[in-house]
N, C-alpha and C positions, 0 to 999 in steps of 0.2 A: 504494500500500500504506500507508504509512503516512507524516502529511503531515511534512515536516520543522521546520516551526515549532513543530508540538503539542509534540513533544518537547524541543527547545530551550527553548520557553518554561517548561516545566513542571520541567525536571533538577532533580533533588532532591527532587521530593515525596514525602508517604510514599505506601506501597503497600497499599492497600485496593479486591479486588475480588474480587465472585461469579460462578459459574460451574456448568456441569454435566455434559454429555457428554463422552466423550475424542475427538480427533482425534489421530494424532499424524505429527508429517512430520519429514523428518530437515532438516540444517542448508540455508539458504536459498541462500547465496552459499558459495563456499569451500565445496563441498558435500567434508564426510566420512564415510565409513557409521561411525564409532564413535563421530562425534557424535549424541546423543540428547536428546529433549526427549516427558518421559513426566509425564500426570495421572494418579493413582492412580484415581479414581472416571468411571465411564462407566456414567449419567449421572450429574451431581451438582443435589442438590437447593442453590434459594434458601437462601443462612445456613447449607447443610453444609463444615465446614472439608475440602479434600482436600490433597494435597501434588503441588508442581510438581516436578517434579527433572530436572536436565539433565547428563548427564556429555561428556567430551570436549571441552569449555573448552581451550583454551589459557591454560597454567601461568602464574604470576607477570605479570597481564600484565592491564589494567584489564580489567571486564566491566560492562554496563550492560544493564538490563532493560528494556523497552519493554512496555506492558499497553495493549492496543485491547480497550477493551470494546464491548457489544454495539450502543450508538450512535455505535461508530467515533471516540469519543475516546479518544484517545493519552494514557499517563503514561508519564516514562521518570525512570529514578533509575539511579545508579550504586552496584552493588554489592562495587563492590574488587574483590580477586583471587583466586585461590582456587589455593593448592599442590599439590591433587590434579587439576583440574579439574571439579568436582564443585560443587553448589546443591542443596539442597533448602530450598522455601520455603514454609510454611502458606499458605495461603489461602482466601479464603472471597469469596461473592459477593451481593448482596442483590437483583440487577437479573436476568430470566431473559433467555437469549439466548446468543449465540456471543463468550468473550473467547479472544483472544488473546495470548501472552504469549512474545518476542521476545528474544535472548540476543545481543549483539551485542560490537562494539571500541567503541572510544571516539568520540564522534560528530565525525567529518571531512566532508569533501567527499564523499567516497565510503569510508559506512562500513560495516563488515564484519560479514554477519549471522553467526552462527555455529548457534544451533540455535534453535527455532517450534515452538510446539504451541499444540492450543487448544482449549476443552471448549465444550460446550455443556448449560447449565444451566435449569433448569424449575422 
């Protein structure tokens, strides 16, 4: 799924990527149904901004983002914490094809996905 060096190497960079279609699948590992990860737009055009939004995060507690775009490269950046469990994040994509975008804990040995979805863009 997703290689563990792309993202180690890259932590911290910013977050720019386009997209189009929705997919949406509930939490990967630690599965919970009130975890959610929702695109507003199905499908999303090249350069149209849509909104990612995830609730059911666990509270006060790191969260890091992972984005596989559609040539299967990995960003990951860490987004802090969030006291509702709640994200919503603009995005926009320039590249057409399938990104993915990955909500997880803090990267360990074995880290913990918590919610995935992914659009696919034209």
């Amino acid at each position: 799924m997703l290689r563990r060096i792309d993202y180690l190497l890259i932590l911290g960079m910013s977050l720019s990527v386009t997209i189009t279609a929705l997919t949406e699948t509930r939490a990967v590992a630690g599965s919970r149904s009130h975890r959610r990860c929702r695109i507003d737009k199905h499908p999303a055009q090249v350069g149209e901004t849509y909104v990612v939004s995830v609730r059911g995060l666990p509270t006060h507690k790191a969260i890091n983002l992972m984005i596989t775009d559609p040539n299967g490269d990995t960003l990951a950046s860490p987004l802090g914490i969030t006291p509702h469990g709640v994200f919503k994040l603009n995005e926009s994509s320039s590249m057409p094809g399938r990104t993915t975008y990955t909500f997880s804990g803090p990267f360990k040995k074995h880290t913990v996905i918590y919610a995935s979805c992914s659009v696919v863009v034209s």
